[in-house]
C-alpha atoms as a printed R data frame, in Angstrom:
    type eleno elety resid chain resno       x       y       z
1   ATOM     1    CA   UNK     A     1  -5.345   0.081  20.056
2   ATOM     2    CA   UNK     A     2  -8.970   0.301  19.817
3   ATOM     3    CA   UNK     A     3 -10.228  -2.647  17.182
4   ATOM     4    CA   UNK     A     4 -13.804  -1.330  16.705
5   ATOM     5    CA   UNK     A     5 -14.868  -0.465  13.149
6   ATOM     6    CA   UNK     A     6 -16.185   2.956  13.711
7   ATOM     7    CA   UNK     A     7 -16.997   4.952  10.679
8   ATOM     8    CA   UNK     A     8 -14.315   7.081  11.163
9   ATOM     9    CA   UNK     A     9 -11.782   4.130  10.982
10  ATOM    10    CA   UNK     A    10 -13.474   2.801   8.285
11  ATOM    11    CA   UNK     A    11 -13.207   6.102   6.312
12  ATOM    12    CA   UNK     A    12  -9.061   5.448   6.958
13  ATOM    13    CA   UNK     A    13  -8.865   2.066   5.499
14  ATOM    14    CA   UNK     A    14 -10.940   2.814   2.775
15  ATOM    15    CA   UNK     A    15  -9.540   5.764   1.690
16  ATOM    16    CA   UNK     A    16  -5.909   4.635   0.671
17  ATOM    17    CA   UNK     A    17  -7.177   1.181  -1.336
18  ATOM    18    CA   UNK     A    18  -9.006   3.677  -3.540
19  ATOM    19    CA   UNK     A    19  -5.863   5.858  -3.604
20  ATOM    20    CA   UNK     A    20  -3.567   3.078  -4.387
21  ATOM    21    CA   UNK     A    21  -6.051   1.702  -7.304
22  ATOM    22    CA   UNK     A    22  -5.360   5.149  -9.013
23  ATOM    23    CA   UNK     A    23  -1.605   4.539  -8.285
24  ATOM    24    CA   UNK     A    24  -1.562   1.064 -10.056
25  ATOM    25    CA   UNK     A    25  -2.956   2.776 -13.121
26  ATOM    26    CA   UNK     A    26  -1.006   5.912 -13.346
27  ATOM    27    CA   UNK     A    27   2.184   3.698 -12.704
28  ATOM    28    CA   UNK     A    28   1.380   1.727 -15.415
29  ATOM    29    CA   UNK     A    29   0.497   4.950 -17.852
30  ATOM    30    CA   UNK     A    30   3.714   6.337 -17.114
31  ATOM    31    CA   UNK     A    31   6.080   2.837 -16.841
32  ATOM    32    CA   UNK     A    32   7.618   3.514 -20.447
33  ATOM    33    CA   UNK     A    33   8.653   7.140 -19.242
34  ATOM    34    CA   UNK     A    34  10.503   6.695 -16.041
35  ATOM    35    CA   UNK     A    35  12.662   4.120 -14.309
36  ATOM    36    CA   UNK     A    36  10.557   2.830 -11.649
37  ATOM    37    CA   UNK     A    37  13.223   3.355  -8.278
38  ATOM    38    CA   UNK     A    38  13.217   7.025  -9.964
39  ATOM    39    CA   UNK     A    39   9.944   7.629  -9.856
40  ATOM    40    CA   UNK     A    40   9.368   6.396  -6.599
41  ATOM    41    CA   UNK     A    41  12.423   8.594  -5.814
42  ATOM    42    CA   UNK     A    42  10.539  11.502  -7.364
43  ATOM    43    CA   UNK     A    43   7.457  11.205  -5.648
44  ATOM    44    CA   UNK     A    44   8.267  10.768  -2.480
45  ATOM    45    CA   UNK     A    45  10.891  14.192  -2.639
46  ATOM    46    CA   UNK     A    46   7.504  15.946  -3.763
47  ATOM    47    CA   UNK     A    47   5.961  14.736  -0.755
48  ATOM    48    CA   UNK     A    48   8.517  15.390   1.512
49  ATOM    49    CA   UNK     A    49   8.469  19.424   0.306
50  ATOM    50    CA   UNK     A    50   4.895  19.686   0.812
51  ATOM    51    CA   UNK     A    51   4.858  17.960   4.505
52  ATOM    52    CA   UNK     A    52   7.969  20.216   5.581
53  ATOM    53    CA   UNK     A    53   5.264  23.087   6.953
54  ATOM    54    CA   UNK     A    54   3.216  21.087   8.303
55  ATOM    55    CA   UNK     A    55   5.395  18.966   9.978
56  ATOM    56    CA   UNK     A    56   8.351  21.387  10.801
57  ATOM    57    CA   UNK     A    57   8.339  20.450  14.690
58  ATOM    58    CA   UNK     A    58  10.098  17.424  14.116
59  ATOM    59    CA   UNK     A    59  12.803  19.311  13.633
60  ATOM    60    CA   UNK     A    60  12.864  20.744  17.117
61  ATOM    61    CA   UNK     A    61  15.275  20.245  19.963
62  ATOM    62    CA   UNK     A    62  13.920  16.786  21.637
63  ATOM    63    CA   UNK     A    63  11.606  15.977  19.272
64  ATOM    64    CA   UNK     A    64  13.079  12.528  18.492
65  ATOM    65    CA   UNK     A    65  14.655  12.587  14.850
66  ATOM    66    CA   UNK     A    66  17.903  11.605  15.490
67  ATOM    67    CA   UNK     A    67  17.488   9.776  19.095
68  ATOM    68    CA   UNK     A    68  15.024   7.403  17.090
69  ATOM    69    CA   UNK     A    69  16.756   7.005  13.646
70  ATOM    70    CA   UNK     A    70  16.702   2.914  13.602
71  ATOM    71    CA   UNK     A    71  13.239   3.325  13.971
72  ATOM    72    CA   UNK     A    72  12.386   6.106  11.863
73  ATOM    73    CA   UNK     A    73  14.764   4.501   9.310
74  ATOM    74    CA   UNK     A    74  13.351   1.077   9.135
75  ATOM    75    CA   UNK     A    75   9.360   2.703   8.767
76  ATOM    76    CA   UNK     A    76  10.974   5.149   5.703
77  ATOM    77    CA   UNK     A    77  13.419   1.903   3.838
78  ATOM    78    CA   UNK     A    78   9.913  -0.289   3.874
79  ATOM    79    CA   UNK     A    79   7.325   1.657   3.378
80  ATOM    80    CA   UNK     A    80   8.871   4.507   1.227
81  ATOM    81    CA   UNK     A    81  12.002   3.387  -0.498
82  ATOM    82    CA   UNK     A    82  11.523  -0.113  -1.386
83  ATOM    83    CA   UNK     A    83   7.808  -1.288  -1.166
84  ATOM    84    CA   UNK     A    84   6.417   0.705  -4.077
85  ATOM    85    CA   UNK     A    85   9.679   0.615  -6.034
86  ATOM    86    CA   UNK     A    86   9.359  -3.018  -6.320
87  ATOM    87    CA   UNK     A    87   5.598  -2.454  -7.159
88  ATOM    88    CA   UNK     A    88   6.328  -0.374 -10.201
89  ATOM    89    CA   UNK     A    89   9.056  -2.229 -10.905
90  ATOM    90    CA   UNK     A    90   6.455  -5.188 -11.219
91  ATOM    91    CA   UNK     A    91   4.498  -2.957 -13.339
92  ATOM    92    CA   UNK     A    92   7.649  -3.202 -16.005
93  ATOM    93    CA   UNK     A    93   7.333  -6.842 -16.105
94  ATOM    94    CA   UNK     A    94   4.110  -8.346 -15.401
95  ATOM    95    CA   UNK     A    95   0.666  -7.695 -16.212
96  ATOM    96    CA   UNK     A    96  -1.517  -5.452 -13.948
97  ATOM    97    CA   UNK     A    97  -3.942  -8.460 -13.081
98  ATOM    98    CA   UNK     A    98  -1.243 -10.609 -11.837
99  ATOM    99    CA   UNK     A    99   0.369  -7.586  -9.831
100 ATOM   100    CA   UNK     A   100  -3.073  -7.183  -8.299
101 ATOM   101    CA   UNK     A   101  -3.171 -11.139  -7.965
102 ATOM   102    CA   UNK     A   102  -0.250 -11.569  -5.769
103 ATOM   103    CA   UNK     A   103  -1.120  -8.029  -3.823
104 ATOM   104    CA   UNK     A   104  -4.525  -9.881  -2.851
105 ATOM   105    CA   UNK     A   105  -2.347 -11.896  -0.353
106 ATOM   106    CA   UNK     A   106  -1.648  -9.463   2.312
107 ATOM   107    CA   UNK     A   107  -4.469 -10.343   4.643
108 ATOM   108    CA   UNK     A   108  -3.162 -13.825   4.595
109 ATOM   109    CA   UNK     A   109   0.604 -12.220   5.235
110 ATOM   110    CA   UNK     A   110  -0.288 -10.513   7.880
111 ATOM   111    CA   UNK     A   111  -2.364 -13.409  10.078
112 ATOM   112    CA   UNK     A   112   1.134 -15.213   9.501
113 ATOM   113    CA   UNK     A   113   3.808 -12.370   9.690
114 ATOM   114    CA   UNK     A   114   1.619 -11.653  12.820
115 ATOM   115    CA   UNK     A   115   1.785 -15.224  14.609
116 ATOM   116    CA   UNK     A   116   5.420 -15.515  13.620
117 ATOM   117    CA   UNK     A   117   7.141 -12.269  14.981
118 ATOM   118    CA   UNK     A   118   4.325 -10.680  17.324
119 ATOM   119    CA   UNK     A   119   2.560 -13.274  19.063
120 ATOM   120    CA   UNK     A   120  -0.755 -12.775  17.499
121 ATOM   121    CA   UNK     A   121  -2.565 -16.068  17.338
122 ATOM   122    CA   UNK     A   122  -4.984 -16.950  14.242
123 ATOM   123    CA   UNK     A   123  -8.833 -17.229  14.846
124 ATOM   124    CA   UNK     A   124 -10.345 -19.006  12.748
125 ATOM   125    CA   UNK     A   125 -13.064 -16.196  12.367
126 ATOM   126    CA   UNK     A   126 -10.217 -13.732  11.435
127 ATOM   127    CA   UNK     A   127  -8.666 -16.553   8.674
128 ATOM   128    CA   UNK     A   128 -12.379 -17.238   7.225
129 ATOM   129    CA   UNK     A   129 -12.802 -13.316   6.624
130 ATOM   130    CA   UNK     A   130  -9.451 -13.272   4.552
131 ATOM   131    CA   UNK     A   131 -10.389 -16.005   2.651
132 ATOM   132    CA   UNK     A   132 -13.887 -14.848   1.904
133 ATOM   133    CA   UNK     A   133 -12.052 -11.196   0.722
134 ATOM   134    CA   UNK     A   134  -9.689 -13.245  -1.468
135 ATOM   135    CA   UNK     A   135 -12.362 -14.507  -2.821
136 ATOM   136    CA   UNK     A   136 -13.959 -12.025  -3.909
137 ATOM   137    CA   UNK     A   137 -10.722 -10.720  -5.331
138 ATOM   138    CA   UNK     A   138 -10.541 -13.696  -7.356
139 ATOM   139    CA   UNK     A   139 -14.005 -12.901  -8.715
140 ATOM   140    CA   UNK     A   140 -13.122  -9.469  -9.853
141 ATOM   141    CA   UNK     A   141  -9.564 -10.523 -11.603
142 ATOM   142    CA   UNK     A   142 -11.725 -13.654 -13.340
143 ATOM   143    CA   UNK     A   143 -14.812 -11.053 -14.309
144 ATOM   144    CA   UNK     A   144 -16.972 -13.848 -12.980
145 ATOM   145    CA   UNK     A   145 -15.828 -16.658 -14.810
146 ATOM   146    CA   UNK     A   146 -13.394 -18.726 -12.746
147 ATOM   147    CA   UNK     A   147 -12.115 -20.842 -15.790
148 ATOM   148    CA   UNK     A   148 -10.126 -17.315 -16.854
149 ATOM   149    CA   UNK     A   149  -7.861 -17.899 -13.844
150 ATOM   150    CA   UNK     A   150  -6.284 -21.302 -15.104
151 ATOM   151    CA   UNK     A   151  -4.655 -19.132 -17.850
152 ATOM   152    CA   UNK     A   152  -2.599 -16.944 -15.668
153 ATOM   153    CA   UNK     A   153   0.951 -17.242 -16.424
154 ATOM   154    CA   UNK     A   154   3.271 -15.839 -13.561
155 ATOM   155    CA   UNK     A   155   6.468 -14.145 -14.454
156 ATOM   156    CA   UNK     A   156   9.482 -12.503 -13.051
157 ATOM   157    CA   UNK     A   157   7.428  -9.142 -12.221
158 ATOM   158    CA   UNK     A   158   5.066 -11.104  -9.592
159 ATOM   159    CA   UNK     A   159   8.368 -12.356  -7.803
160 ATOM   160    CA   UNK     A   160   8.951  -8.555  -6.957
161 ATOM   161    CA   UNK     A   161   5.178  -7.937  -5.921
162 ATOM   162    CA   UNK     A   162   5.163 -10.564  -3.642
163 ATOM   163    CA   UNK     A   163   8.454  -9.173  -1.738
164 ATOM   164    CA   UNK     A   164   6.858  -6.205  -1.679
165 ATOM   165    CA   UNK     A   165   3.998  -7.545  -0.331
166 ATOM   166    CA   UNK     A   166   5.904  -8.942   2.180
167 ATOM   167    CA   UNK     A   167   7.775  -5.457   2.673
168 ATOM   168    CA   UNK     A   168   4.352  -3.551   3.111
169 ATOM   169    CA   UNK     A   169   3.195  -6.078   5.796
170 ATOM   170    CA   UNK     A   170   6.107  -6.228   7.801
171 ATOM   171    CA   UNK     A   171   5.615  -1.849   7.656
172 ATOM   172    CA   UNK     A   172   1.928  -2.116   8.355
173 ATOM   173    CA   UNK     A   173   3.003  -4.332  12.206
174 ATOM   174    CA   UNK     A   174   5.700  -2.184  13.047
175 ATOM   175    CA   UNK     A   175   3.693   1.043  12.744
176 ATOM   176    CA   UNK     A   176   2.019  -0.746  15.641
177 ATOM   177    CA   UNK     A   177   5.005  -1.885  17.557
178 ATOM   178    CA   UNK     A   178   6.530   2.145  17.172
179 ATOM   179    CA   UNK     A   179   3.181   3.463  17.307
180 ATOM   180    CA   UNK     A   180   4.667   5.627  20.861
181 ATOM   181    CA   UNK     A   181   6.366   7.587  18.225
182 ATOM   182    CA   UNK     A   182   3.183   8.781  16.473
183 ATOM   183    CA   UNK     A   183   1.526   9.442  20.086
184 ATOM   184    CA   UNK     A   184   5.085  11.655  21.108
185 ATOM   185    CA   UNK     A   185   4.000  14.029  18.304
186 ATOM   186    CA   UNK     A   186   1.132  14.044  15.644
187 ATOM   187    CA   UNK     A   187   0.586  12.635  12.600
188 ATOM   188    CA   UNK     A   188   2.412  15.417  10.352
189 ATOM   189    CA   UNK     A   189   5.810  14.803  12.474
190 ATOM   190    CA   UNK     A   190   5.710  11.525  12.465
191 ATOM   191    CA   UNK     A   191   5.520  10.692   8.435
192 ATOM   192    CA   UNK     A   192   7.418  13.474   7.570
193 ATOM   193    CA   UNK     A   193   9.768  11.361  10.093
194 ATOM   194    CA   UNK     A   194   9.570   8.521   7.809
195 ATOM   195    CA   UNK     A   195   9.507  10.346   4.797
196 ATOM   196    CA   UNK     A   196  13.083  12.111   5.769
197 ATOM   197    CA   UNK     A   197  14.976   9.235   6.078
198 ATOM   198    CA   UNK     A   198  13.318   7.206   3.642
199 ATOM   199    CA   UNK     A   199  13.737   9.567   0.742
200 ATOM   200    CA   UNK     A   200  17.099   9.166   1.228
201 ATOM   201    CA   UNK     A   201  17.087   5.664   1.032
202 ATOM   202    CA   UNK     A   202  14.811   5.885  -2.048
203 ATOM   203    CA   UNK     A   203  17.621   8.176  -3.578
204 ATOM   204    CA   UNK     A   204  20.206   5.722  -2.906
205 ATOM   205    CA   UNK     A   205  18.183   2.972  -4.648
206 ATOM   206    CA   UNK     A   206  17.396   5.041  -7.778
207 ATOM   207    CA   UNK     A   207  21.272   6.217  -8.152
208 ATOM   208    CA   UNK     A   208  21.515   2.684  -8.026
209 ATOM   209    CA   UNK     A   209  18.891   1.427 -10.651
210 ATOM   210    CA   UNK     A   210  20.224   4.463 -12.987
211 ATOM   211    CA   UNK     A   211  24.126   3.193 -12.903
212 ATOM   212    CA   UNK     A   212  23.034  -0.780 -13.561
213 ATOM   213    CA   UNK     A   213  20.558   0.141 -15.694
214 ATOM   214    CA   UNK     A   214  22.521   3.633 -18.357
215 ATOM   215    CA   UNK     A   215  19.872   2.975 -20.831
216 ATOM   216    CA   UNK     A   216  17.067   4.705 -18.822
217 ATOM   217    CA   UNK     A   217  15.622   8.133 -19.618
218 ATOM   218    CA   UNK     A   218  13.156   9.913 -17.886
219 ATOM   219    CA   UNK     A   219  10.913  11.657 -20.269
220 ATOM   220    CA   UNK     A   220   9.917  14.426 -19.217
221 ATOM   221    CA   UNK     A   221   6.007  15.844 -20.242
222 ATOM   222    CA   UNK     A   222   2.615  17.533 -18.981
223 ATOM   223    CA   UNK     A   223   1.227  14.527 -18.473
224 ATOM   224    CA   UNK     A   224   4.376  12.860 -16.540
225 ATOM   225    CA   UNK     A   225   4.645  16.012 -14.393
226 ATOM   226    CA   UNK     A   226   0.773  15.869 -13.506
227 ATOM   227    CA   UNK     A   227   1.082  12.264 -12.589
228 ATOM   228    CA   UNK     A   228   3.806  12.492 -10.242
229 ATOM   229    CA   UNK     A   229   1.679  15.371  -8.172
230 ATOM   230    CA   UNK     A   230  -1.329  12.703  -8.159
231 ATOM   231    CA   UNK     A   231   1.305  10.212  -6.656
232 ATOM   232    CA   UNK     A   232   2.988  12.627  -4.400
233 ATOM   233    CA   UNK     A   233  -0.253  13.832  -2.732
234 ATOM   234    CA   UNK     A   234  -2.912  11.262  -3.080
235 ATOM   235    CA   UNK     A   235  -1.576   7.416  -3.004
236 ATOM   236    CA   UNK     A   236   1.669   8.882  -0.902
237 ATOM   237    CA   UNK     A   237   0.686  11.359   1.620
238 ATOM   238    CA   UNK     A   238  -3.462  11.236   1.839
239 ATOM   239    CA   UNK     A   239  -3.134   7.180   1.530
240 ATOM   240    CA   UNK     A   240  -0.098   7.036   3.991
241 ATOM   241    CA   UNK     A   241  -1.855   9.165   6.441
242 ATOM   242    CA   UNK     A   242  -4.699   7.200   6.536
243 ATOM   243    CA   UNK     A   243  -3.186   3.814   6.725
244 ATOM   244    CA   UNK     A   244  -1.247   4.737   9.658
245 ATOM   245    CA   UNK     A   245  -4.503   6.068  11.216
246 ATOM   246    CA   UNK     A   246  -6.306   2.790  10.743
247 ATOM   247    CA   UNK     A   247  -3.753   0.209  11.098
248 ATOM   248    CA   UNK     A   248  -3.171   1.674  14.905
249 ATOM   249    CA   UNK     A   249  -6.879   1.812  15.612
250 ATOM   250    CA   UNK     A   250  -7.777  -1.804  14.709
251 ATOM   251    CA   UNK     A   251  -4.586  -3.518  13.811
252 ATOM   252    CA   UNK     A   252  -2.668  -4.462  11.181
253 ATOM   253    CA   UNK     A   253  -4.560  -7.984  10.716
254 ATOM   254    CA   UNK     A   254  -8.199  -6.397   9.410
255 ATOM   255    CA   UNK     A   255  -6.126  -3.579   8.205
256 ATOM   256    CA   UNK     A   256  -4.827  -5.734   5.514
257 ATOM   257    CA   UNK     A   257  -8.221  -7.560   4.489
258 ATOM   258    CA   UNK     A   258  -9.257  -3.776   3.448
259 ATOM   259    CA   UNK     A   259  -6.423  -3.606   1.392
260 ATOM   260    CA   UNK     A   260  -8.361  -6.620  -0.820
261 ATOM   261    CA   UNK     A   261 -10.446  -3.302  -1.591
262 ATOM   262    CA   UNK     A   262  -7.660  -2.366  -3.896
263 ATOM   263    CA   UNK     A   263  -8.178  -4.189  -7.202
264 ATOM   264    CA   UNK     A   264 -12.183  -4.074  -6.552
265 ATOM   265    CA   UNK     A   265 -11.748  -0.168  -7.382
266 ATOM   266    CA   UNK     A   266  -8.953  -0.993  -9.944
267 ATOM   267    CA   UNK     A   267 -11.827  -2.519 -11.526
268 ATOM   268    CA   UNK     A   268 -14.528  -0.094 -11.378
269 ATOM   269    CA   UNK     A   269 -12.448   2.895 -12.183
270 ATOM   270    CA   UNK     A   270 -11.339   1.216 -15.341
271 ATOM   271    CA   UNK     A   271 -14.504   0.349 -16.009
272 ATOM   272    CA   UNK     A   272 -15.734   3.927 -15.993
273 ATOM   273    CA   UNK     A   273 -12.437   5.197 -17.705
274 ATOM   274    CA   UNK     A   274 -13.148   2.555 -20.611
275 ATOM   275    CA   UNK     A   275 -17.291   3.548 -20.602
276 ATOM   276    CA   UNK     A   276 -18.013   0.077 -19.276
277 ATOM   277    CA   UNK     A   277 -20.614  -0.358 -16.502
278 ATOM   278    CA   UNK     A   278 -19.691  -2.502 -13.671
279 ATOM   279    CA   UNK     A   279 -21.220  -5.860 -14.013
280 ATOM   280    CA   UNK     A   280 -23.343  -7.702 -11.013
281 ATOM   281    CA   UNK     A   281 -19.924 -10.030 -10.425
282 ATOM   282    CA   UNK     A   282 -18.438  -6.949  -9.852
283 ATOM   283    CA   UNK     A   283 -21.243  -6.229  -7.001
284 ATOM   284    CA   UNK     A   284 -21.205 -10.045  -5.668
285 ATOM   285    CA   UNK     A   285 -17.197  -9.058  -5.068
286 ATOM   286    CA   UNK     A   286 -17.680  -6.120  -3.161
287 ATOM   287    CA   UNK     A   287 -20.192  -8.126  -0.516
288 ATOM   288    CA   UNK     A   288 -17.523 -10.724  -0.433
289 ATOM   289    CA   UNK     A   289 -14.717  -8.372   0.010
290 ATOM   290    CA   UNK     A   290 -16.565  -6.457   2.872
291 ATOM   291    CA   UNK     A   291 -18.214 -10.042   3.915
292 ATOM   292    CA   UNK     A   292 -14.449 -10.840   5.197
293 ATOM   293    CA   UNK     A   293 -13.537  -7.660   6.486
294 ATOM   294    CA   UNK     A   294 -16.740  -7.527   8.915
295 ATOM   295    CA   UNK     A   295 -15.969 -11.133   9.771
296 ATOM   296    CA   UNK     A   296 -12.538 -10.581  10.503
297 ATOM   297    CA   UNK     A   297 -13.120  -7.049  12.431
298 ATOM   298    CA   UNK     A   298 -15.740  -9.022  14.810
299 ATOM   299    CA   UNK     A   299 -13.207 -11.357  16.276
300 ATOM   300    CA   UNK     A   300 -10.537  -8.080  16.555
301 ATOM   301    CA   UNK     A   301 -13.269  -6.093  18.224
302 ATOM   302    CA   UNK     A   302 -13.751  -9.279  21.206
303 ATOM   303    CA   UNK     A   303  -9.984 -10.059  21.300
């Protein structure tokens, strides 16, 4: 694992926060017109039929699909059938700022998921840079007044971010402790890998949500059929792709502090969408934001 931030690494973890800003607003367009376990469901089957040509050899004699199921399996339940279920889910029943709220605490997550299951100790350089990115978080979500925070009310929808906070973290470390099985092949093999067995899984959980839940109908439209080919390539297969990338070059520890990139773009793309120029909080944020992940990467880079 090599922890330098070279611009080609950077260009990985950058990549899918940008992605996954677009994915937070799309899922929230489209909340009223699909459940959200079956659009996750959806997406991902639309992923997996575009990545069958280009990762066909995993289904080759020896190549390690079946002999490596539990791991394969575990990588597709977290990262593809539950993590963003539960984040549209969220969507359903909490507002967008709050989702983003709780999201923000991944790079703390994944100091502690790290120094709990992986023996990775906690610098204090490394804590200081997620604090400093949460902090500039917190300046986008309270558009530069801090008093706006006080009013947040939580509800039932941030319970389900936060597990699936906790889901994505847990993912991001054990793409490093299985990453063997992306050097074995390449990077096609080994997400379409994933995304084999973890379509399933998301299959299983939207029968699921569809037989406790009768009253949902997916309405189907243009617009719905043009989001879930957004989802399917860019926040599913382009973001994927490049998380895995980055998360085995420097770890999933500064990994996660670029994740805090997330709601800075939330922000600026609805700020363009609406006609609103970004504000100067919004570039005080963005020096925070990359403040801790520069902080953070600089102890990686010595350990």
């Amino acid at each position: 694992m090599d922890n330098r931030l070279t611009p080609s690494t950077i260009v990985f973890l950058v990549v899918p926060p940008l992605l996954w800003a677009g994915n937070a607003v799309v899922g929230r367009v489209i909340s009223d017109q699909i459940p959200p376990f079956a659009l996750n469901f959806v997406r991902w089957a639309l992923a997996t039929l575009i990545m069958l040509p280009l990762g066909r050899a995993i289904f080759a004699r020896g190549s390690g699909l079946l002999r490596n199921w539990r791991q394969y399996g575990v990588l597709g339940l977290l990262g593809i059938g539950v993590y963003n279920g539960l984040q549209y889910l969220a969507l359903h029943t909490s507002k967008p700022v709050n989702v983003t709220l709780v999201g923000a605490s991944m790079p703390i997550w994944m100091l502690v998921i790290g120094t709990l299951f992986f023996r990775t100790p906690i610098s204090r350089t490394q804590l200081s840079g997620a604090l400093l990115s949460i902090v500039g978080v917190l300046l986008v979500l309270s558009h530069g007044d801090w008093r706006q925070l006080v009013g947040f009310r939580f509800v039932a929808g941030d319970l389900y971010m936060l597990l699936a906070t906790l889901i994505w973290t847990v993912y991001s470390w054990m793409l490093v402790k299985w990453g063997d099985l992306a050097k074995a092949g390449n990077w096609a093999t080994f997400l379409l890998a994933q995304l084999l067995y973890g379509t399933v899984l998301s299959g299983v959980l939207a029968g699921v949500e569809l037989a406790v839940t009768p009253g949902w109908n997916i309405v189907w439209s243009p617009g719905l059929l043009f989001a879930l080919a957004y989802l399917a390539v860019g926040p599913a297969l382009i973001a994927f792709r490049c998380w895995g990338a980055g998360v085995q070059r420097t770890g999933p520890t500064t990994a996660g502090i670029f994740y805090n990139l997330t709601p800075f773009f939330a922000a600026v793309l609805s700020a363009l969408v609406l006609g609103d120029m970004p504000r100067p909080f919004h570039a005080v944020a963005f020096v925070l934001i990359v403040g801790g992940i520069v902080l953070a990467s600089r102890r990686s880079a010595r350990a």
